[in-house]
Structure formats: structure tokens, C-alpha cells
C-alpha positions in Angstrom: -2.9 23.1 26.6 -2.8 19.4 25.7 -1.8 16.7 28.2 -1.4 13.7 26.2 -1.2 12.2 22.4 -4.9 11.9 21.8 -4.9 8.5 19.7 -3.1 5.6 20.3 -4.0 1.8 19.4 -5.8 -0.5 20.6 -5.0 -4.5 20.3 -7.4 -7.6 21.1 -6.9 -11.2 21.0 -7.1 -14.4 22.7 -7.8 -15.0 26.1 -7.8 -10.7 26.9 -7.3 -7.8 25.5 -4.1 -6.3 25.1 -5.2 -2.8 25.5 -9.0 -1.4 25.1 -9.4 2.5 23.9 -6.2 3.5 26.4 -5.1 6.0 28.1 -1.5 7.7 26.8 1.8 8.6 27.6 1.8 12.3 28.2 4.3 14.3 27.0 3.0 18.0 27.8 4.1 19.6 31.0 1.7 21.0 32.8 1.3 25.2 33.1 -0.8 28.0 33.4 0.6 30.1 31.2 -1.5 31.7 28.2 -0.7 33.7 25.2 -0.6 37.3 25.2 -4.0 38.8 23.8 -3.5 38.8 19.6 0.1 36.8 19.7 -0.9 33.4 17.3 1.2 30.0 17.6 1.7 27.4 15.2 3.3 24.3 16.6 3.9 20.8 15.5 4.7 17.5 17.9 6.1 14.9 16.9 6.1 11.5 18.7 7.7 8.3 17.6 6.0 5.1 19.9 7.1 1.7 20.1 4.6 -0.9 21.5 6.1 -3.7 22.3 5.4 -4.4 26.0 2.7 -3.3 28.3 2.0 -3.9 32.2 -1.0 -6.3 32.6 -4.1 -6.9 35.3 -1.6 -7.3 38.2 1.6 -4.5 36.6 3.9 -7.4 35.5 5.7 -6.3 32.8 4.5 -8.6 29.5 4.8 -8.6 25.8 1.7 -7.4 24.3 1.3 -10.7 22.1 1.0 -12.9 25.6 -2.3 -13.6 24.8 -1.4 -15.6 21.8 0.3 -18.0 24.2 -2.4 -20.8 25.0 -2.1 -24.1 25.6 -2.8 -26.8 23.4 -4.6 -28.9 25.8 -7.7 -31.5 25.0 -9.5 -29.2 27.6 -8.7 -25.7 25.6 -9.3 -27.6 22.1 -13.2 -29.0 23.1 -14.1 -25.5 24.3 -12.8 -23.6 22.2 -15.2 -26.8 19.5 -18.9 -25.4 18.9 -19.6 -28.1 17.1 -21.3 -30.8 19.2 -20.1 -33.6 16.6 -16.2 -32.6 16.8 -16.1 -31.9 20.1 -17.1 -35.3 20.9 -15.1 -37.1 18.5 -11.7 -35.2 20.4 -13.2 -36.4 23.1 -12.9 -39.6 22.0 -10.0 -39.9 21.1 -8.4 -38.5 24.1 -9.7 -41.7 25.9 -8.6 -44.0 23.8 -5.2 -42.6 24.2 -5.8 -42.6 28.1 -5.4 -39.1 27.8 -7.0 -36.1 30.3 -8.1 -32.9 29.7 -4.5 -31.3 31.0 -2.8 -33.4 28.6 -1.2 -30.4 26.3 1.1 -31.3 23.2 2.2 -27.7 22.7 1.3 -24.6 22.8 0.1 -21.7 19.9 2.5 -18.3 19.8 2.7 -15.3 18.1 4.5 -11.5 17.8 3.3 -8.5 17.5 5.0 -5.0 16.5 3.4 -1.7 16.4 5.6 1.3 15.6 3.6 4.5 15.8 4.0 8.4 14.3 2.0 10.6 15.5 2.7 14.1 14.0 0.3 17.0 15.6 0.3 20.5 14.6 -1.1 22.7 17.2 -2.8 25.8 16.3 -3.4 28.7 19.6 -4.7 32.0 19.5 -4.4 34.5 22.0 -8.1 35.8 22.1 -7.6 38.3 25.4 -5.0 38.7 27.5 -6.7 36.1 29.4 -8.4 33.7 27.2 -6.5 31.6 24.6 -8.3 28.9 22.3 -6.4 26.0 20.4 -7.0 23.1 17.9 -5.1 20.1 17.6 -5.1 17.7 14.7 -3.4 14.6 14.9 -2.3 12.6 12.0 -1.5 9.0 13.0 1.1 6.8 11.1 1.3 3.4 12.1 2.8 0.2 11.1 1.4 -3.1 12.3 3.6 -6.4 12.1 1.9 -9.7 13.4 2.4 -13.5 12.9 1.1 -16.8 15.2 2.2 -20.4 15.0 2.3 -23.2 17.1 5.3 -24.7 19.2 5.5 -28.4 19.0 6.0 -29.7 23.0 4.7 -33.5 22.6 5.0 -34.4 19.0 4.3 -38.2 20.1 1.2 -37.0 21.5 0.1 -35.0 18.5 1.2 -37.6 15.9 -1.6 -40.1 17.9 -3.7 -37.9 17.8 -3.9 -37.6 14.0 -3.6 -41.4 13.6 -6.5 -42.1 15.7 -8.8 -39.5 14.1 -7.7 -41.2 10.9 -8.4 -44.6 12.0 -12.0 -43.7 12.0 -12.3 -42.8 8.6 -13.8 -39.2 9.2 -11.5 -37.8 6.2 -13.0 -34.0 6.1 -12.8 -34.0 9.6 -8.9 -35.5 9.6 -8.8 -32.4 7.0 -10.2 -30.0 9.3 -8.5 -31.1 12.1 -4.8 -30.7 11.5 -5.5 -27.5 9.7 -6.6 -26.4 13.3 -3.9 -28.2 15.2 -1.3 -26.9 12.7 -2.7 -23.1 12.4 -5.1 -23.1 15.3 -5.5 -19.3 15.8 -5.8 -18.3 11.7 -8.4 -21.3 11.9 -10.3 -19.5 15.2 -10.2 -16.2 13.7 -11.6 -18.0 10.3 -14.6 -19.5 12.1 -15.6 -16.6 13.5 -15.6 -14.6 10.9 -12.8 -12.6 11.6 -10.0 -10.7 8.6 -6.8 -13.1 8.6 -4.0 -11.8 10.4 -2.1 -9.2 8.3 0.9 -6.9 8.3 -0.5 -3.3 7.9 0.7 0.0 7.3 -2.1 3.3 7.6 -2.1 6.9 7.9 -5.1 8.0 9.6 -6.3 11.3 10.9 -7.1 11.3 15.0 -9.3 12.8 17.3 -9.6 16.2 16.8 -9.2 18.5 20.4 -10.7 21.9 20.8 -9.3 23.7 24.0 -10.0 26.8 26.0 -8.3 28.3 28.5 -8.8 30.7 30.9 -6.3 32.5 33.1 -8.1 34.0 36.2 -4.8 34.9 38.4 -1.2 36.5 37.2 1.2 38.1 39.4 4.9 38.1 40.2 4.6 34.8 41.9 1.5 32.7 41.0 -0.6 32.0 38.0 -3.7 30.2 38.0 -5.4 28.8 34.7 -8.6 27.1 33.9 -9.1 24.5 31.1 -11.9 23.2 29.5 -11.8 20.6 26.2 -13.8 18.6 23.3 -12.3 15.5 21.8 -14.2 15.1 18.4 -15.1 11.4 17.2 -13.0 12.2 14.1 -10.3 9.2 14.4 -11.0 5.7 13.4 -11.9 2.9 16.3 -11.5 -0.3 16.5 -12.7 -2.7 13.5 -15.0 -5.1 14.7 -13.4 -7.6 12.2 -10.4 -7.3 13.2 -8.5 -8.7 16.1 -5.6 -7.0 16.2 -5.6 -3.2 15.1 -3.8 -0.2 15.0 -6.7 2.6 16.0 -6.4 7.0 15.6 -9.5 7.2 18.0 -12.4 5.7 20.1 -15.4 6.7 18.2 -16.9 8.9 20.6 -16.9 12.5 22.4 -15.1 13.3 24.9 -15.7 16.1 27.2 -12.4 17.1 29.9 -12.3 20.3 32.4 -8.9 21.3 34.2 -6.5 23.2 36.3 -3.2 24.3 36.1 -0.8 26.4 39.0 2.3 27.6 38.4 4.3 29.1 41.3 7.0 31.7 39.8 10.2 30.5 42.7 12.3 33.2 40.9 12.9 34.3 37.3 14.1 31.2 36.4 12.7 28.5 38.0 9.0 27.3 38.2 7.0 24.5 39.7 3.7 23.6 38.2 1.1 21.6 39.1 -2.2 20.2 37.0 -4.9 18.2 36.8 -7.6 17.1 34.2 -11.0 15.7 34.5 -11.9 13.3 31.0 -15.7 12.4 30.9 -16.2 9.6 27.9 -20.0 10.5 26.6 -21.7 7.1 26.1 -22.9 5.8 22.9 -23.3 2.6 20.7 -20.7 0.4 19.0 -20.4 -2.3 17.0 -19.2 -4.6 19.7 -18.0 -8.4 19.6 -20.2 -10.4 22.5 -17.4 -12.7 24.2 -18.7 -16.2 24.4 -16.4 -16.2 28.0 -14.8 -14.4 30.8 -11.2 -15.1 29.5 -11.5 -14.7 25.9 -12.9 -11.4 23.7 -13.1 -13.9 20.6 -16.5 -14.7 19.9 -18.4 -14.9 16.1 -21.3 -12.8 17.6 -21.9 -9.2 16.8 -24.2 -6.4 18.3 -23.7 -3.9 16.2 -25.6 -1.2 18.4 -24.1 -2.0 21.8 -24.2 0.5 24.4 -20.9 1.8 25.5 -19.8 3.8 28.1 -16.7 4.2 28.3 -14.4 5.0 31.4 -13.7 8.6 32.9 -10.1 9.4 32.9 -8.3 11.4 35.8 -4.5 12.9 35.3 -2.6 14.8 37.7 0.5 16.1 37.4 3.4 18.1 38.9 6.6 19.5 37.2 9.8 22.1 37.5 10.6 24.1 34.7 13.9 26.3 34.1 14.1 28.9 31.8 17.4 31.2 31.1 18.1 33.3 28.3 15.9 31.0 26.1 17.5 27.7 27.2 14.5 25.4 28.5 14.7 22.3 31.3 12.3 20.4 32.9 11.3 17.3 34.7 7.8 16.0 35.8 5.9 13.3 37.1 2.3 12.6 35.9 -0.5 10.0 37.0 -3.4 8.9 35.2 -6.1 6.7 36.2 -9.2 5.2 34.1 -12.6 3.9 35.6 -13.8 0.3 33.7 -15.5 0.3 30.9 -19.5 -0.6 30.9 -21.3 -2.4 28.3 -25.3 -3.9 27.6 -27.4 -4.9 25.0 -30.5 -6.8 24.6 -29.3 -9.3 21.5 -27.6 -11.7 24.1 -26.9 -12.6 28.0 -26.1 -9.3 30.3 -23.3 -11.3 31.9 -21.9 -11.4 28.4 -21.6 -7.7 27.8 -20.2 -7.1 31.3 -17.0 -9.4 30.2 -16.1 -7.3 27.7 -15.4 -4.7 30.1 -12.9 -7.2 31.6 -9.0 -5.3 31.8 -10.2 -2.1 31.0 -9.8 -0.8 34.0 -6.4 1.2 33.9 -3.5 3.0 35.8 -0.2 4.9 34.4 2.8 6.7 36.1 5.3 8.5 34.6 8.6 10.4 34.2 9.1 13.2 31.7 12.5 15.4 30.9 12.4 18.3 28.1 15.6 20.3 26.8 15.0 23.1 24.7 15.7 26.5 23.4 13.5 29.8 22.1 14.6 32.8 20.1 11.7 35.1 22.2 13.9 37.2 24.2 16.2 37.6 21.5 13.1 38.5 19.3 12.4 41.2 21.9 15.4 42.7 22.0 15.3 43.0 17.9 18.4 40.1 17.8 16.3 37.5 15.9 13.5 38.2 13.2 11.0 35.4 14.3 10.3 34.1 17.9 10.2 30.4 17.6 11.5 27.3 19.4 12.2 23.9 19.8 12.1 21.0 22.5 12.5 17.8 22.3 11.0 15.4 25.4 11.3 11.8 26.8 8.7 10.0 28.8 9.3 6.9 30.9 6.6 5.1 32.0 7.3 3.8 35.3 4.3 1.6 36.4 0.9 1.0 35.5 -2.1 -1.3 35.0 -3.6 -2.5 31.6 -1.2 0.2 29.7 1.9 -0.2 27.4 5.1 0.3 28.9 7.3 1.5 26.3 9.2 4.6 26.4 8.1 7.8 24.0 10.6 10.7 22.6 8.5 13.7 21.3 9.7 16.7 19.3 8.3 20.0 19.6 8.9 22.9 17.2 7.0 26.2 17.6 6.4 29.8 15.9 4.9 32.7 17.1 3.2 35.8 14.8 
């Protein structure tokens, strides 16, 4: 009924961003099954997230802080200058030290954290024998730990630096300028009118999913479903103030149709096979304009850009085993993301267009699930409630533009 965790975060900074409105790592199998006509289920899934790593542009494996590694250079320090004045008087002193524009005297860091709960009760309803409808309601905890700095690499060259500023008697400017050599990316964010960096911890409800599905073949050996699905704008997106955040949602609707095939190989044993088709409805966003190609910060704001964001396709393929109420299975499941597209009319096309820079995005992935149900002892009068319980690991193998880390979701179920 549900493919995949339908919130996740979303982190921007630097020279890229980290992630924009992602993708996520599944944790449903796929199946065709639906509920017998009148038969209700109440489930909740829980999945505990750890973002620490992601796969970038070209699927290295990075840490999702990399873009707060920059280099200190005289060339990075007079663009990232708007003033005219300042720029000039770096400029300045970099030849009277007989510096060049590569000349770096460190480099600026940083870390960032982001543990994620995600707890999901599922409610389904079997309508007809063939037709079952289900809501799902995400709650979203998340905790957010960040910090930058700056690592010293030419200390000799820094310390002239600072002299020779001071030898021209510009004191608010000496002022301003080790502030911004000392704490160069709180200063940026400062400028541009950014909210400082801080540690965060929220609860925040995510995008609501209303799904349908329809089973239109059952036998002794196959079973064909077809699914169709709303994702309402209900969680929260990302804050245009801030530059690193923890987001429930993407602020828009979604719209997703889909298949699943199960092929019954005996009593026990199953092989599925699905695939769903995400369309992202366009709308407008408050949107930061990037001033370049390799950097999202920018001070300029159009708060009604348009936005469309990418369509999202999944397949995926899986064997299930069932006996006696004891559950296996293992799967593989693919998901791809067109790029983002952006305009507006307050500034340069070109502009808009880099902010749909890395969005582009790819994910494969490993899933095992153990379990256990009481249904067939229910059936047989041996247990007063059918319920169950799984619990499910997901290893993302490979990807583009998508976090890397491992997921282990818990799933427990009742039936009435």
C-alpha cells in the first residue's frame, strides 16, 4: 500500500545542496494483496534514520556536511565580497604580500547530525472484496546537530594578512574582517540574512497519503493489483531562512498511480513485483535565487517562485515466505527522480535554472523483513486477535544525490 517513508529532510549549504525534497529509502515490499471486503487494519511503522552520509553528483560516498569544506583562498574570499570597497581592499593586500588568488591559509569545516523518527500509523479498510482504501499519517521526530569553524593551514599567511589590513588604519573594517576570517560561514549566513546555525529538536506532522487499491485478478497462482495515491501538502518544507533544516514534507501535491504482481510459486513462497508512477503538481515557493552555479547561498528571495518539481519512478521486485505465520523476505527496489525546474520574473532565468542544480536523483536498494502473525491461529479459534509484527532493514546500495545510510523499521499490525 505504501512504498516509502513519505517525509524525510532536506539540507542546503555552501557550494550545493546536500539533498533537495528527496526521494526515500523504502521499506514496504511490494504486493498485490488486498483486504478481505469489511476486514479493518490498524498499523503503526516505525523507522529510526541516521543521516550522516549520502552519495553525491558522481555516487562517491560523502558526508553530508562536505559542503562546508571550502577553501580559504583570496579568490573564494573577494567573491564571496559584495561590497566593491572590501573587495578591493583584499585585493590589496594580497599584492602587497605577493600573494595570488590560489594562495589559501586554511579552510572552513563543519558537522552535521540528523537522527530521524518517523512513527506512521496506517489505517486500511477493506471496502469490497476487491477494493481497499488507506490513510497514512506520519509524525516526524527529528533531531538536528550542526556546528562550522575554520581550520588554520597557513597561520603565517593569515597573521599578514591582519597586519596589513591594520596598517591601513581601516579599524571597522580590521573589525569586520577577522570576524569573517575567524567565523566565515556564521558571518555569510549573517549577511544574507539567514537564522544562525542552531541545534534543533521538532516534532512535526508529514505528508498525509490517501491510497486506493484495486485488485482486478485472484487465483491460485497470480494476483494482479492496481494502485492509485494523493500525497497532501500537510508536512512542513523547507524554511527559506534557514540553511540547514530538518523538513516532514515538500509543500506540495503529489499525485502517484501503480502496479503490483504477485505470482503464488506454492503455499509458501511468493515473488512480487511493483512499480509506482509519482507526478509532483507544480506550484510556487518561497525560493532563495543563488547568486552562482556552485553555491545555493544567496540574500535574494522570490517568494512566489514557480516550482515544479521532479516525477519520481520506483520499481521493485521481492520473495516473500510465509509458514504457519512466520514471515521472510528479501527485495530489491530502484527509484529514479527527474531534475527539478524553476522560474521567476524578479531576477535572471539562468539564476532560477541553478537552483535546480543536484536535484536530479537515483537510489538502489536491499530490503530483508522477519516476522510473525497470529492470523491462522485466529482462524483456527487458537488466538483471540489476529495481529502481527515485522521488523525490516534497508541497505542502500548506490545512488545519486540521496543519503546513504541504512534504515531499520518496525511494523506492528491488528486486524477487526
Amino acid at each position: 500500500m505504501k512504498y516509502w517513508l513519505s517525509s524525510l529532510f532536506i539540507l542546503g549549504i555552501g557550494s550545493s545542496s546536500v539533498l533537495a525534497n528527496p526521494i526515500q529509502t523504502p521499506f514496504i515490499f511490494p504486493t498485490a494483496r488486498v483486504l478481505p471486503k469489511g476486514v479493518r487494519n490498524l498499523s503503526y511503522k516505525g523507522a529510526v534514520i541516521d543521516a550522516n552520509r549520502k552519495f553525491d553528483e558522481n555516487g562517491q560516498n560523502v558526508s553530508i556536511a562536505e559542503p562546508f569544506f571550502q577553501p580559504l583562498s583570496f579568490e573564494k574570499i573577494m567573491e564571496g565580497e559584495t561590497d566593491p570597497a572590501k573587495r578591493g581592499l583584499i585585493e590589496d593586500t594580497m599584492n602587497a604580500l605577493g600573494a595570488n588568488t590560489n594562495d589559501s591559509f586554511g579552510q572552513t569545516t563543519g558537522q552535521i547530525n540528523v537522527k530521524v523518527n518517523a512513527h506512521v500509523p496506517v489505517f486500511a479498510w477493506g471496502v469490497t472484496k476487491r477494493i481497499t482504501v488507506a490513510a497514512v499519517v506520519p509524525i516526524v521526530n527529528s533531531s538536528l546537530n550542526v556546528d562550522s569553524g575554520v581550520l588554520q593551514e597557513n597561520q603565517a599567511l593569515h597573521a599578514q594578512m591582519i597586519a596589513d589590513i591594520k596598517s591601513k588604519g581601516a579599524s571597522s573594517k580590521v573589525v569586520e574582517f577577522i570576524e569573517k576570517m575567524n567565523q566565515p560561514i556564521p558571518e555569510k549566513l549573517k549577511e544574507y540574512g539567514y537564522d544562525p546555525l542552531t541545534n534543533e529538536n521538532k516534532t512535526k506532522l508529514g505528508d498525509i497519503r490517501l491510497i486506493s487499491k484495486y485488485q482486478a485478478m485472484s487465483n491460485s497462482k497470480n494476483r494482479l493489483t492496481f494502485t492509485g495515491a494523493v500525497n497532501l501538502p500537510t508536512g512542513q518544507d523547507q524554511r527559506v531562512n534557514k540553511v540547514v533544516d530538518v523538513i516532514s514534507g515538500d509543500g506540495q501535491t503529489d499525485l502517484a498511480v501503480g502496479a503490483d504482481y504477485d505470482f503464488l510459486l506454492n503455499e509458501r513462497f511468493t515473488l512480487s513485483v511493483g512499480t509506482l508512477y509519482t507526478v509532483q503538481l507544480a506550484d510556487q515557493n518561497a525560493e532563495r535565487i543563488p547568486e552562482r552555479v556552485d553555491s545555493k547561498l544567496s540574500p535574494d528571495v522570490d517568494p512566489e517562485t514557480e516550482r515544479n518539481l521532479g516525477d519520481i519512478l520506483m520499481v521493485a521486485a521481492a520473495t516473500s515466505f510465509n509458514y504457519q505465520g512466520f514471515q521472510a523476505a528479501a527485495g530489491y527496489n530502484l527509484q529514479v527522480r527527474q531534475r527539478d525546474q524553476y522560474s521567476g520574473t524578479l531576477y535572471e532565468q539562468g539564476r532560477y535554472q541553478w537552483l535546480g542544480e543536484e536535484t536530479k536523483q537515483r537510489m538502489h536498494s536491499a530490503l530483508a523483513m522477519i516476522g510473525y502473525n497470529t492470523i491462522h491461529l485466529f482462524k483456527q479459534k487458537k488466538f483471540p486477535i489476529p495481529l502481527g509484527v515485522s521488523l525490516t532493514h534497508v541497505q542502500v546500495l548506490g545512488g545519486e544525490n540521496v543519503v546513504n545510510d541504512g534504515l531499520t523499521a518496525l511494523d506492528m499490525s491488528i486486524f477487526f
